[in-house]
C-alpha positions as CSV (number, residue, x, y, z in Angstrom):
1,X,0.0,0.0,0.0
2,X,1.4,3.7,-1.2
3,X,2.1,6.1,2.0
4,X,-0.7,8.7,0.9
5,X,-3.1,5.7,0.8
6,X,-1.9,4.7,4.5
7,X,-1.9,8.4,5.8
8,X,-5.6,7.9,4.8
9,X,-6.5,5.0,6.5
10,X,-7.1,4.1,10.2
11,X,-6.6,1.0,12.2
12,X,-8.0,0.0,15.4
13,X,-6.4,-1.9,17.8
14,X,-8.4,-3.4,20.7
15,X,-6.4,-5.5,23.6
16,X,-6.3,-5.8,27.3
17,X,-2.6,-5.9,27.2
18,X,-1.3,-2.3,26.9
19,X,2.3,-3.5,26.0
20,X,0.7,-5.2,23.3
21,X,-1.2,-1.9,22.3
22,X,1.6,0.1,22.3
23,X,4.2,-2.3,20.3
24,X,1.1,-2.4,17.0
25,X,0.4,1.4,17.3
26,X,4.4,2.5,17.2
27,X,4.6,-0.6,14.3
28,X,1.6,1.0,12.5
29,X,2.5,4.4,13.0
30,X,5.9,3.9,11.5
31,X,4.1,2.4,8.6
32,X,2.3,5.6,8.0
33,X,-1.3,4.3,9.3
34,X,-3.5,6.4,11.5
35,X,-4.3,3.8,15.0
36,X,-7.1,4.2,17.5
37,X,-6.6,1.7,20.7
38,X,-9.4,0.2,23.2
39,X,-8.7,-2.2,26.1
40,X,-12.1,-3.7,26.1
41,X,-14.4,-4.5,24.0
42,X,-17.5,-2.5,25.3
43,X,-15.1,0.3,24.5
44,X,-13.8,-0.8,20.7
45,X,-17.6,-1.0,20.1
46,X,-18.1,2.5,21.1
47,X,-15.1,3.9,19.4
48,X,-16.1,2.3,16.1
49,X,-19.1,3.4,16.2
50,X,-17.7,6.9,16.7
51,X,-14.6,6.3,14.2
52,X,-15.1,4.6,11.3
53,X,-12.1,3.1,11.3
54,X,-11.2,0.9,8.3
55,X,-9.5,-2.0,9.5
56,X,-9.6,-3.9,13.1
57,X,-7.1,-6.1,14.9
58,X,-8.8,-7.4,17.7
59,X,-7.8,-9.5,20.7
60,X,-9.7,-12.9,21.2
61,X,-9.5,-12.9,25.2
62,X,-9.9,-10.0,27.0
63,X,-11.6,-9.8,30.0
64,X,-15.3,-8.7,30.2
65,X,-16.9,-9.7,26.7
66,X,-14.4,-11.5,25.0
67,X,-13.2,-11.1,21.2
68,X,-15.9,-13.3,19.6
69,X,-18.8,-11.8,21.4
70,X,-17.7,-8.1,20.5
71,X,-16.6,-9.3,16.6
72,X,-20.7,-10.2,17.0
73,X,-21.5,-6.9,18.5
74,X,-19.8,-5.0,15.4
75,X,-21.2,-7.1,12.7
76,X,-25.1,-6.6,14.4
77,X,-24.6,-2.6,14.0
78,X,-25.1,-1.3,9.9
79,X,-22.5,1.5,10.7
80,X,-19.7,-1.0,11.6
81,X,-21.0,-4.1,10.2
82,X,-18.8,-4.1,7.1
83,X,-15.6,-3.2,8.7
84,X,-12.8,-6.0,8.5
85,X,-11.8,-7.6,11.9
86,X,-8.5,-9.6,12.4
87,X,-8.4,-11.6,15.0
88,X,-5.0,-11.5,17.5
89,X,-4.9,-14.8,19.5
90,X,-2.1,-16.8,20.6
91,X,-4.4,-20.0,20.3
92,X,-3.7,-22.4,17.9
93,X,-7.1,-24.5,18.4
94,X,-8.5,-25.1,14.6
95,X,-12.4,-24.7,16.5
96,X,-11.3,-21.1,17.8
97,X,-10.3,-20.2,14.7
98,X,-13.4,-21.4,12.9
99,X,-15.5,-20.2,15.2
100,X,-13.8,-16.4,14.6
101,X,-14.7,-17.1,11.0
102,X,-18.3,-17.6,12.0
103,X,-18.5,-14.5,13.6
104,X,-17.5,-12.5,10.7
105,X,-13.5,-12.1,11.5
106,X,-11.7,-11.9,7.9
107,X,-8.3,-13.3,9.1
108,X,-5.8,-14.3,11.8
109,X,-2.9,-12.5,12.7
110,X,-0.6,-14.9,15.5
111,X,1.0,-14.0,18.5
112,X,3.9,-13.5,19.7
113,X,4.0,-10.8,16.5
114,X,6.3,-11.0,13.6
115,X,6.4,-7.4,12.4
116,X,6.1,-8.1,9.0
117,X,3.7,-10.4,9.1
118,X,1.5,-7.8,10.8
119,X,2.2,-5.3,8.4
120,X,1.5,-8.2,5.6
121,X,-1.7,-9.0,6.6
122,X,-3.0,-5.1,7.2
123,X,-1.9,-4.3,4.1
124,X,-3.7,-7.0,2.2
125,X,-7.0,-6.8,3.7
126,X,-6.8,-3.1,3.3
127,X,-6.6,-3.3,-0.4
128,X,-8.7,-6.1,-0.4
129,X,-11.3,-3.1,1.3
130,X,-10.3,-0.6,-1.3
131,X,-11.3,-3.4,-4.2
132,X,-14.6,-4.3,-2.6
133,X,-16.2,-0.7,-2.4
134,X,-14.8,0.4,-5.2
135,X,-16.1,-2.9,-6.7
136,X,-19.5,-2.3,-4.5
137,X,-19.7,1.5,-6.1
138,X,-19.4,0.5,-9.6
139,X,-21.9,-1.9,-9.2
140,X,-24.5,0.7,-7.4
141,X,-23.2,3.2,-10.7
142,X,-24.2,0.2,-13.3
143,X,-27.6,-0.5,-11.6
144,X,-28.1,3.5,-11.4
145,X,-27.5,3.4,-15.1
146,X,-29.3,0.5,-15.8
147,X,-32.6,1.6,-14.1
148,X,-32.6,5.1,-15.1
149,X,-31.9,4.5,-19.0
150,X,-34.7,5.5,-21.3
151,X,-34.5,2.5,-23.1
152,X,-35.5,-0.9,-22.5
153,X,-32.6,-2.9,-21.6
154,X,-32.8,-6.7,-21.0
155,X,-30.4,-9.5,-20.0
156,X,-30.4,-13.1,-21.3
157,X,-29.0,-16.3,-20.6
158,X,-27.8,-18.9,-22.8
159,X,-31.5,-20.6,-22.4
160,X,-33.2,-17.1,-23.8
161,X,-34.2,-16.7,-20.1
162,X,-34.5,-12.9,-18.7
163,X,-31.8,-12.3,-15.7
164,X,-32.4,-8.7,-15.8
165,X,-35.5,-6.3,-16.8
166,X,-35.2,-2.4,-16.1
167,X,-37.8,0.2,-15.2
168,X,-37.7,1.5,-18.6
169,X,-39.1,-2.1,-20.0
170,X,-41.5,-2.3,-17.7
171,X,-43.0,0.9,-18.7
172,X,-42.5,0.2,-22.1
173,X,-43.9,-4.2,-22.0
174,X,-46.1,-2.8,-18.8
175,X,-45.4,-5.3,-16.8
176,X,-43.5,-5.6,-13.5
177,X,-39.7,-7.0,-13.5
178,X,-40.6,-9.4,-10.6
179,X,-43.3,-11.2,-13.3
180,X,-40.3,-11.8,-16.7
181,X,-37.1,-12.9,-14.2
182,X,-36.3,-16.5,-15.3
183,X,-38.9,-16.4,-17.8
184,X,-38.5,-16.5,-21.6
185,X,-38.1,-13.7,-23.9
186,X,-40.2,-15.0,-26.8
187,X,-43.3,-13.6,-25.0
188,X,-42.2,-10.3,-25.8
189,X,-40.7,-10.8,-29.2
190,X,-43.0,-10.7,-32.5
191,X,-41.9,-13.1,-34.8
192,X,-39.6,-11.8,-36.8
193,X,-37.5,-10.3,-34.3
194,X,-37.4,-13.8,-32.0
195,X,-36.1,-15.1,-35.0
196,X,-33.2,-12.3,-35.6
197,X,-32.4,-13.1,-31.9
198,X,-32.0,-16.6,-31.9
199,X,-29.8,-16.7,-35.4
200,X,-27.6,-14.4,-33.5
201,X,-27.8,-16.8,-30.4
202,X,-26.9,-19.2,-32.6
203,X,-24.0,-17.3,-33.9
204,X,-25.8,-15.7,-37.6
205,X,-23.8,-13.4,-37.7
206,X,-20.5,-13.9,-36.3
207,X,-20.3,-10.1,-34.6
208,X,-20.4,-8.6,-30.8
209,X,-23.3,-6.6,-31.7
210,X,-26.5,-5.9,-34.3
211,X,-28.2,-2.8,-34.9
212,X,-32.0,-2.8,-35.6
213,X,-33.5,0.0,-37.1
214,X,-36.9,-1.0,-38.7
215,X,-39.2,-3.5,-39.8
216,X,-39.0,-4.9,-36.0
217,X,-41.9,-5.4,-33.4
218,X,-42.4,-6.5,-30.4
219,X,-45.6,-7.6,-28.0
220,X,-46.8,-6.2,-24.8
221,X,-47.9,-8.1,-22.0
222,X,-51.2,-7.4,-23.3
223,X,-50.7,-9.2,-26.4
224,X,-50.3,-5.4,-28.4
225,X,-47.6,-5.2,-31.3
226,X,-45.2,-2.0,-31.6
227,X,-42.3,-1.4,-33.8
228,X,-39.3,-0.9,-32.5
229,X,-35.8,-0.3,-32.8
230,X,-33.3,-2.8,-31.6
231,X,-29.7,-3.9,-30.7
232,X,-28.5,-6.6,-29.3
233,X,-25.4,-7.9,-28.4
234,X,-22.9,-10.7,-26.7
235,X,-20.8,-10.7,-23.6
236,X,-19.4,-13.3,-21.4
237,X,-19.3,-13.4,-17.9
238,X,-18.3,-15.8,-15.5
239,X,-17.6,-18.2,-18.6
240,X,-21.1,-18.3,-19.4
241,X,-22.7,-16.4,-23.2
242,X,-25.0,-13.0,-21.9
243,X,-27.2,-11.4,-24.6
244,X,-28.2,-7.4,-24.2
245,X,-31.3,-6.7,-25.9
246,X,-32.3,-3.0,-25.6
247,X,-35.2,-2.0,-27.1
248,X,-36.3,2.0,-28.1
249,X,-41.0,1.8,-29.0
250,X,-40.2,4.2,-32.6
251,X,-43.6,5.4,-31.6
252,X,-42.6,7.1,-28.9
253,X,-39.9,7.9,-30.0
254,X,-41.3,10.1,-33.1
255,X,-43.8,11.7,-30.5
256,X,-41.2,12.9,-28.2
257,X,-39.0,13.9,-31.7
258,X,-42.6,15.8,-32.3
259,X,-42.9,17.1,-28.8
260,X,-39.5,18.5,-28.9
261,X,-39.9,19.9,-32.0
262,X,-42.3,21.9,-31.0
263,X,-41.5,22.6,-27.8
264,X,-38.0,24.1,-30.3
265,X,-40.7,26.1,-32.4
266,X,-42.0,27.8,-28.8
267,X,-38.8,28.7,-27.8
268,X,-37.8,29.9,-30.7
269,X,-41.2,32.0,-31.0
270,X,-40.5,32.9,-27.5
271,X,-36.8,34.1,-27.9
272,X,-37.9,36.0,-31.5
273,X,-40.4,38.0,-29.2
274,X,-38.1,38.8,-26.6
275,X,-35.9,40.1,-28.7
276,X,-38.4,42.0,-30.5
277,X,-39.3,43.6,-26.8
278,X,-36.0,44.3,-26.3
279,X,-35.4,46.0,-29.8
280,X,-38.7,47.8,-30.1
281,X,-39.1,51.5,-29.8
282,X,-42.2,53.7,-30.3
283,X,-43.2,53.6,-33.8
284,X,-44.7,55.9,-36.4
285,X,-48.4,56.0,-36.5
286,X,-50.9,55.1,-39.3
287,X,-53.1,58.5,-38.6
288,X,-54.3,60.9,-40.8
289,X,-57.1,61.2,-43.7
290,X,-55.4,61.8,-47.0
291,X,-56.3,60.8,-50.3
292,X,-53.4,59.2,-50.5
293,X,-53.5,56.9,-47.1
294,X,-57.4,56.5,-47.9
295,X,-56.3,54.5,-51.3
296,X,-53.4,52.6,-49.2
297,X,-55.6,51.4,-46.8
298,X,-58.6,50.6,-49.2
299,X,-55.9,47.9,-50.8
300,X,-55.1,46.6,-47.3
301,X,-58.4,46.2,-46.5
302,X,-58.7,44.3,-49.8
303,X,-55.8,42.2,-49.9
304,X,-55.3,41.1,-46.3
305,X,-58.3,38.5,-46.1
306,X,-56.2,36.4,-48.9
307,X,-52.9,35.1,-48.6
308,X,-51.7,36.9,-51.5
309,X,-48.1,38.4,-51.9
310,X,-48.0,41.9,-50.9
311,X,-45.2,44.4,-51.8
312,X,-45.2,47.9,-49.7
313,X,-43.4,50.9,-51.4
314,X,-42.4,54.1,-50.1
315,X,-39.7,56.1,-49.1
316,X,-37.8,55.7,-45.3
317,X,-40.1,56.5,-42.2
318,X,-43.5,56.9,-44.3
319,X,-45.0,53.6,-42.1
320,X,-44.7,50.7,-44.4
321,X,-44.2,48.1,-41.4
322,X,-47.3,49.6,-39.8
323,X,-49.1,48.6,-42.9
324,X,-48.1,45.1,-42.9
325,X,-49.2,44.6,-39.2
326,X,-52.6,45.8,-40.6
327,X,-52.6,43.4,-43.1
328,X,-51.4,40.5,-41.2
329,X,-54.4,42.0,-38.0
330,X,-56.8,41.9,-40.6
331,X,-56.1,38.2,-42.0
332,X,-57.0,34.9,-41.1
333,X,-53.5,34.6,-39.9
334,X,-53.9,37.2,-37.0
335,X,-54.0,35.0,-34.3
336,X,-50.7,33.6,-35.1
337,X,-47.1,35.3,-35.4
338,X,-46.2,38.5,-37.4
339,X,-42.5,37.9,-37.4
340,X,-40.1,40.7,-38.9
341,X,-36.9,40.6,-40.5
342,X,-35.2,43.8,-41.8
343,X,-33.0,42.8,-44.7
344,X,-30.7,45.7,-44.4
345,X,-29.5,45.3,-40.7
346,X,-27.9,41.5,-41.1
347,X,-24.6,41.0,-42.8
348,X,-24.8,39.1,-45.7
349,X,-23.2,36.0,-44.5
350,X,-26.1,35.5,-42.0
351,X,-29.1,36.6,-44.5
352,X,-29.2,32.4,-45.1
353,X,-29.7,31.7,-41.6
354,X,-32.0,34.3,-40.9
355,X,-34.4,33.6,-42.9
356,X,-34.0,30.0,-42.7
357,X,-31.8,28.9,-39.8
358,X,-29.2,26.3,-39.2
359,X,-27.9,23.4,-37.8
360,X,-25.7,22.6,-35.3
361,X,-21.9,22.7,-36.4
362,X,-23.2,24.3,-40.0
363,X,-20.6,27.0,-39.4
364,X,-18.4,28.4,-36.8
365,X,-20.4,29.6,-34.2
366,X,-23.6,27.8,-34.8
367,X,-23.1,25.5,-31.4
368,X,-26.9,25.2,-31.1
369,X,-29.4,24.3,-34.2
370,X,-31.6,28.2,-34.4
371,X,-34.8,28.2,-36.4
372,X,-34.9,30.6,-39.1
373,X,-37.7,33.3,-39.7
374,X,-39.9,31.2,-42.2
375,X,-39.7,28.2,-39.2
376,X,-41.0,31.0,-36.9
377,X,-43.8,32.3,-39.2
378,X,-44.9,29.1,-39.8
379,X,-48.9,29.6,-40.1
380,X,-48.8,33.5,-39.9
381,X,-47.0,35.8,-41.5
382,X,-43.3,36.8,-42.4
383,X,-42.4,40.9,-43.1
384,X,-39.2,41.3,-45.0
385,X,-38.8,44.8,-44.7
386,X,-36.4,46.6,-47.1
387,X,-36.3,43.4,-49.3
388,X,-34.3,45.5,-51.8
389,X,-31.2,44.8,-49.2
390,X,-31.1,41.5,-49.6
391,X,-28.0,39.6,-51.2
392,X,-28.5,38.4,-54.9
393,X,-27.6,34.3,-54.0
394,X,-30.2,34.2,-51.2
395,X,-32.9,35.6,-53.3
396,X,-33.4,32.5,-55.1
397,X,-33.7,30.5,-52.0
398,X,-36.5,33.1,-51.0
399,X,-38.2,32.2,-54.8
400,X,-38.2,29.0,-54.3
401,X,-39.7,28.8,-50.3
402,X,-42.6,31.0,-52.2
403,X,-42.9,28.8,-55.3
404,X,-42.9,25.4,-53.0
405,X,-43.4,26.6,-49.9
406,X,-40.1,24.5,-48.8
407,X,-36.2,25.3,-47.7
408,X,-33.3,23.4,-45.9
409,X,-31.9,24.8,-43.1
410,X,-27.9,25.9,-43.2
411,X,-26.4,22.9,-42.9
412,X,-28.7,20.4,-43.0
413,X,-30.5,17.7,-45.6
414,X,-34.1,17.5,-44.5
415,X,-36.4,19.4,-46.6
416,X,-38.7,21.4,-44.5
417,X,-42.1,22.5,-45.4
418,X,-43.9,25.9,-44.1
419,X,-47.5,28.3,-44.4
420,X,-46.3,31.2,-44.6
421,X,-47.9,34.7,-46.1
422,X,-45.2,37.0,-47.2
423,X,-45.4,40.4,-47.0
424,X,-41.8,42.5,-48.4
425,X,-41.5,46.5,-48.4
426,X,-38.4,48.4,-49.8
427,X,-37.8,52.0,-50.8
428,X,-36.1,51.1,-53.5
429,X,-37.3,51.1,-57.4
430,X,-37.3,47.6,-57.6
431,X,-38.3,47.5,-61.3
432,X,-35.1,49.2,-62.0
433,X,-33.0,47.1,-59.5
434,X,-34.2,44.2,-61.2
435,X,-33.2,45.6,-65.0
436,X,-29.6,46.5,-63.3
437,X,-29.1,43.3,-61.9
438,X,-29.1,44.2,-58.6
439,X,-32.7,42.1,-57.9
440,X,-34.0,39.1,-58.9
441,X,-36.4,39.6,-62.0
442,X,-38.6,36.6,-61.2
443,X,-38.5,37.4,-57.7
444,X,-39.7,41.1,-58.4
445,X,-42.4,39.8,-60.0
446,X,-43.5,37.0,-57.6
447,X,-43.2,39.6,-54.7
448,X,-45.4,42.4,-56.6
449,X,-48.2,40.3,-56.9
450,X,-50.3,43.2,-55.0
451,X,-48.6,46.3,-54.5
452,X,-49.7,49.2,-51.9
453,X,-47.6,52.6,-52.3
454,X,-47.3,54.8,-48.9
455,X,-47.2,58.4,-50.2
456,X,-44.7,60.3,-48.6
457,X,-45.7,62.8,-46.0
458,X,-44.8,66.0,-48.3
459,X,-47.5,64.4,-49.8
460,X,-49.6,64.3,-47.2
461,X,-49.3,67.6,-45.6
462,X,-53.3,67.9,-44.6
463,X,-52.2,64.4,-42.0
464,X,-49.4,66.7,-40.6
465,X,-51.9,68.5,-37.8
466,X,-53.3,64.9,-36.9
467,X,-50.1,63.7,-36.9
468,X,-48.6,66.5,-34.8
469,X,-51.3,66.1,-31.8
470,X,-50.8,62.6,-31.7
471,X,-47.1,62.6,-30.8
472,X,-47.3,65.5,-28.7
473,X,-50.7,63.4,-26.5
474,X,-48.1,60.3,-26.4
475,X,-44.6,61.9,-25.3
476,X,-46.6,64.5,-22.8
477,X,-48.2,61.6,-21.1
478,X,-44.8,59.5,-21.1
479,X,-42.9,62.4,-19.6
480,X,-45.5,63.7,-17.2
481,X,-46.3,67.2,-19.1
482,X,-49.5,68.9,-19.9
483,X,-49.9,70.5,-23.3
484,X,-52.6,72.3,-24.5
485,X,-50.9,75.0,-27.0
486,X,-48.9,74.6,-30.5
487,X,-47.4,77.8,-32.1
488,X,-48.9,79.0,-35.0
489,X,-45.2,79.8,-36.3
490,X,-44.2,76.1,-35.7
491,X,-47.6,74.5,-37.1
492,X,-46.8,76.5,-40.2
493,X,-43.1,75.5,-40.6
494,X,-43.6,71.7,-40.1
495,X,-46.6,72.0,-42.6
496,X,-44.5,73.7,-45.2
497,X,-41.2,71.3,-44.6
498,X,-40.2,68.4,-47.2
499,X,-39.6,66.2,-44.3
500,X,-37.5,64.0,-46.3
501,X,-37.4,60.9,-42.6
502,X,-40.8,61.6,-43.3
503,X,-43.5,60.8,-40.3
504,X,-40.5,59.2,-38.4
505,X,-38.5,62.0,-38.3
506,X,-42.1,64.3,-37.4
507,X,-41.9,61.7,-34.4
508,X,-38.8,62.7,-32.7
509,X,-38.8,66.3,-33.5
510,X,-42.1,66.3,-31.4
511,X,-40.7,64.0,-29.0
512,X,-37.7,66.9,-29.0
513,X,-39.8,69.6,-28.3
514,X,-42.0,67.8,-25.3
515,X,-39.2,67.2,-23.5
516,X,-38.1,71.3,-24.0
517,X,-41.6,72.1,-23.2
518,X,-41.8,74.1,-19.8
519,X,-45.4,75.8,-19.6
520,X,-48.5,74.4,-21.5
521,X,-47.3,75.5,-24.9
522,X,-45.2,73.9,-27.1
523,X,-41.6,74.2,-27.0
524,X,-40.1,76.0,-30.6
525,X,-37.5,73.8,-31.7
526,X,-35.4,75.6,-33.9
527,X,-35.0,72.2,-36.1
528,X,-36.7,72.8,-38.9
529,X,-35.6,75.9,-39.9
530,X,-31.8,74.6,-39.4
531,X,-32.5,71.8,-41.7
532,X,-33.9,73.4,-44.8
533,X,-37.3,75.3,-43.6
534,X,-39.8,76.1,-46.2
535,X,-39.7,74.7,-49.5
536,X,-39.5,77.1,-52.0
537,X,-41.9,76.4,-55.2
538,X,-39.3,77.2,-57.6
539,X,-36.9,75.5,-56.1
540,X,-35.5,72.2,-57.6
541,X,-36.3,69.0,-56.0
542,X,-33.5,66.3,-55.2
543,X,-33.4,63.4,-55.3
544,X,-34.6,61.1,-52.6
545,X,-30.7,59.4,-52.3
546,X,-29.4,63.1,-52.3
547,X,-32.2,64.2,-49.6
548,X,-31.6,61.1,-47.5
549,X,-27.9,61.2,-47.5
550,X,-28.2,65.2,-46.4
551,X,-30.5,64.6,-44.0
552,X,-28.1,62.1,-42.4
553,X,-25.0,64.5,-42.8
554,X,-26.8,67.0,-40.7
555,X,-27.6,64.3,-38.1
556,X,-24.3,63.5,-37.4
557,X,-23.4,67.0,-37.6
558,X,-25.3,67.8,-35.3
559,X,-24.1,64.8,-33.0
560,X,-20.3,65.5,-33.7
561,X,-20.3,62.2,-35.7
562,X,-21.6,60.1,-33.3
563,X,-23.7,57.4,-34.4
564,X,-25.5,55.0,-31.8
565,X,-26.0,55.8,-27.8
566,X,-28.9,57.7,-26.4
567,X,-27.2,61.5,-28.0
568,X,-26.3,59.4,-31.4
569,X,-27.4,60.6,-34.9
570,X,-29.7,56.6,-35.2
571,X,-31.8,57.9,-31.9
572,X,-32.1,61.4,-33.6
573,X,-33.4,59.6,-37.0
574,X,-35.1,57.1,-35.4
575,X,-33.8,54.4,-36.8
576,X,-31.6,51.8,-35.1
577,X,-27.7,52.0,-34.8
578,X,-26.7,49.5,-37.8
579,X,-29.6,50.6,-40.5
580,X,-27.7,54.3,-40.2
581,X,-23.8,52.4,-40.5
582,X,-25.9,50.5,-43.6
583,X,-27.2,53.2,-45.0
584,X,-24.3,55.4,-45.1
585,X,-22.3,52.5,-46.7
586,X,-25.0,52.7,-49.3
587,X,-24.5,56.4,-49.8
588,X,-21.1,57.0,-49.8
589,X,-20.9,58.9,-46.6
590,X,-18.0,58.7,-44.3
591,X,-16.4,60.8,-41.7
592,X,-14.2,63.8,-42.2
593,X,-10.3,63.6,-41.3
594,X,-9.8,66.0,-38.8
595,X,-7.9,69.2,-39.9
């Protein structure tokens, strides 16, 4: 035995003779063992009990209750009843000796003491000790295993007779273990599968092991078939042939594969929301009576009760993902999910799994399998807003899901099937994307099946006022103010302005001026005059790339360049953090050297 397994361990040694005591301790100490001493056996009893040591040496005649009766004693209590005892004795009577035995004493250890000897026998019966619980824990491990797999397992005999049954085949053959032991397996096996069993019994094939994965069945105590999937394999033990039969119901298995599948759908829908709570900010607002809303909404109440292909147009903050919620509220599909994607806020090399999602190991990084967007929608409906955005080699995969209404996930082989109603905006000309090459022809004309146009709010000036009271009701309440009074001056300036961010940027120049109202009025904010004021008639209208990209310049002019954050140019436009970083990509715009 090692020295840090003897530092470990603890001997007691129990003897009338304290010579005797102290000639074992100093031996045992020397030897790097821990030793506990008792003169009598009423007191090695006690000190066991309190110990735990794990070996005893123990005198045979000592006065009071003698070795044999206090062997006895330990073996009747559980706490000291496995414990080795050796027994000291200087008699050399064969009965003595087999009457120690009898009493639960392991070995003999003679006196007068040869040193070695001593040390011999303690450290065999020691390891002997070690081998036995760890032996004993293995066991407990196996049966642990064993009785908590999911599977059926069973164990044969040479005969086909069942040795062992586990809790997983009694739910599965509902029956009890106690009923099968010693009993047959053919009971359980439908014919074809006692017949696999017994050629492999019978050594057809010549392997360790056979997997089988269908065509299988077996019988339930009740006489019902099930198929199942099987393997079953040879050991030997004790020279003798065991077989291992464990057993999976396929039925149950494709429930809990359907179970966990959609219990993945949930939590996917679940984790989409979240982070559609954690992402949203107050919106624009579909409020106003213009000609040109009136039409818009005269086509969504038209459209939304099919499950037509709907293509929004209209320029950046004019409300387009408001109308495709009122499509999608106004549907059949509205109690289900509206799940959004904006095409120009994911890099390209994630626009795949987006929109259909991948499998575990597809790519570095994917440690989990995540459902795409169309896996998400499934049964409601999918926006793809700024659909314009989206790269060239993944608009094919979007033809084809609305062709077949089918995709593969990154990574994987199974072809999945979805009902989903796609609704796409953009800003963009598709018509002359698609004759530039920059979008899919076919896919242009699959997505503008029904097109609704959102005018832009120059447009719509008579919706300004509407507009205006709205978003000053909303921020007042949120920021605890009361306001009863607009300036003329101001009224008249945002009602003359081109508003190129449109009702979004009307949003946060109100939300601007609440917060820098004092009194009951209306704070002025300077804003509209600073970023162009009036439109003159004469004067010559830009283009909406050149008005977007100036209206962005004077954004993060006014920020000193800074683009996300609560004092960034995005919370200023209203839009978030990478669609501005995207957009000014797009348009060429990049931050002065400093001079």
């Amino acid at each position: 035995m090692n020295n840090d397994l003897a530092a470990a361990t603890c001997v007691l040694l129990v003897d009338d003779n304290p010579i005797n005591l102290v000639e074992l301790a100093a031996l045992l100490e020397d030897a790097g063992y821990q030793v506990l001493s008792a003169e009598t056996g009423d007191a090695a009893v006690d000190q066991a009990v309190a110990k735990r040591p794990d070996l005893i040496l123990l005198d045979v005649l000592m006065p009071g209750i003698d070795g044999f009766t206090t062997c006895e004693n330990l073996k009747a209590i559980p706490a000291t009843r496995d414990i080795p005892v050796l027994f000291m004795t200087a008699l050399a009577d064969t009965a003595d000796k087999v009457k120690g035995f009898h009493v639960g004493a392991v070995d003999y250890i003679t006196k007068p003491f040869q040193h070695e000897e001593v040390l011999a026998r303690v450290r065999t019966h020691l390891t002997l000790q070690k081998l036995k619980l760890e032996l004993q824990e293995k066991e407990e491990r196996l049966s642990r295993i064993f009785e908590n797999a999911m599977d059926a397992i069973l164990t044969l005999d040479q005969a086909g007779r069942i040795t062992l049954f586990n809790a997983a085949a009694e739910q599965m053959f509902r029956c009890q273990a106690g009923d099968t032991i010693g009993r047959s397996v053919d009971r359980f096996l439908a014919p074809e599968l006692n017949k696999t069993l017994t050629n492999f019994r019978n050594g057809v094939p010549d392997k360790q092991a056979i997997w089988l994965s269908e065509g299988m069945a077996a019988v339930r105590a009740d006489g019902g078939n099930f198929p199942i999937e099987a393997t079953i394999s040879r050991v030997e033990a004790a020279g003798q042939q065991l077989y291992i039969l464990i057993l999976r119901d396929i039925n149950e298995r494709k429930a809990r594969e359907e179970a966990e599948a959609e219990c993945n759908t949930l939590r996917g829908i679940n984790l989409y929301l979240q982070e559609e709570v954690l992402a949203s900010r107050d919106g624009e607002e579909l409020i106003g009576n213009s000609v040109g809303l009136r039409q818009a909404m005269a086509l969504v109440k038209q459209v939304a009760a099919t499950d037509a292909t709907v293509l929004i147009t209209g320029e950046t903050g004019t409300g387009k993902e408001l109308i495709a919620r009122a499509i999608h509220n106004l549907s059949g599909r509205k109690s289900k999910t509206l799940v959004k994607l904006n095409c120009a806020t994911i890099p390209e090399n994630l626009a795949e799994s987006e929109l259909f999602g991948h499998e575990k190991g597809a790519f570095t990084g994917a440690i989990n399998r995540k459902l795409g967007r169309f896996e998400l929608a499934n049964g409601g409906t999918l926006f793809l807003d700024e659909i314009g955005e989206l790269p060239l080699e993944i608009q094919a995969k979007l033809l084809r899901v609305l062709q077949e209404g089918e995709f593969e996930r990154v990574g994987g082989t199974q072809t999945l099937k979805c009902d989903v109603r796609v609704i796409a905006a953009t800003h963009r000309d598709l018509a002359q994307f698609s004759q530039e090459g920059k979008f899919r022809a076919d896919l242009y004309y699959r997505m503008n099946v029904f097109p609704v146009h959102l005018p832009p709010l120059r447009e719509r000036k008579e919706d300004i006022p509407p507009l205006v009271k709205h978003f000053i009701n909303k921020y007042a309440t949120k920021f605890g103010k009361k306001i009863t009074a607009i300036p003329e001056r101001l009224m008249s300036d945002m009602q003359s302005y081109i508003w190129p961010g449109n009702i979004r940027e009307l949003q946060h120049i109100i939300e601007r001026a609440v917060i820098l109202t004092n009194g009951s009025q209306l704070a002025n904010v300077e804003c509209v005059h600073a970023s162009g004021g009036a439109v003159q008639a004469n004067a010559p209208i830009a283009t909406l790339d050149d008005a977007e990209r100036a209206h962005i310049l004077r954004a993060l002019d006014a920020t000193a360049w800074r683009i996300a954050g609560n004092q960034g140019a995005a919370k200023i436009l209203g839009v978030p953090s990478t669609t501005l970083r995207s957009r000014m990509e797009k348009l060429g715009i990049v931050k002065p050297l400093p001079r």
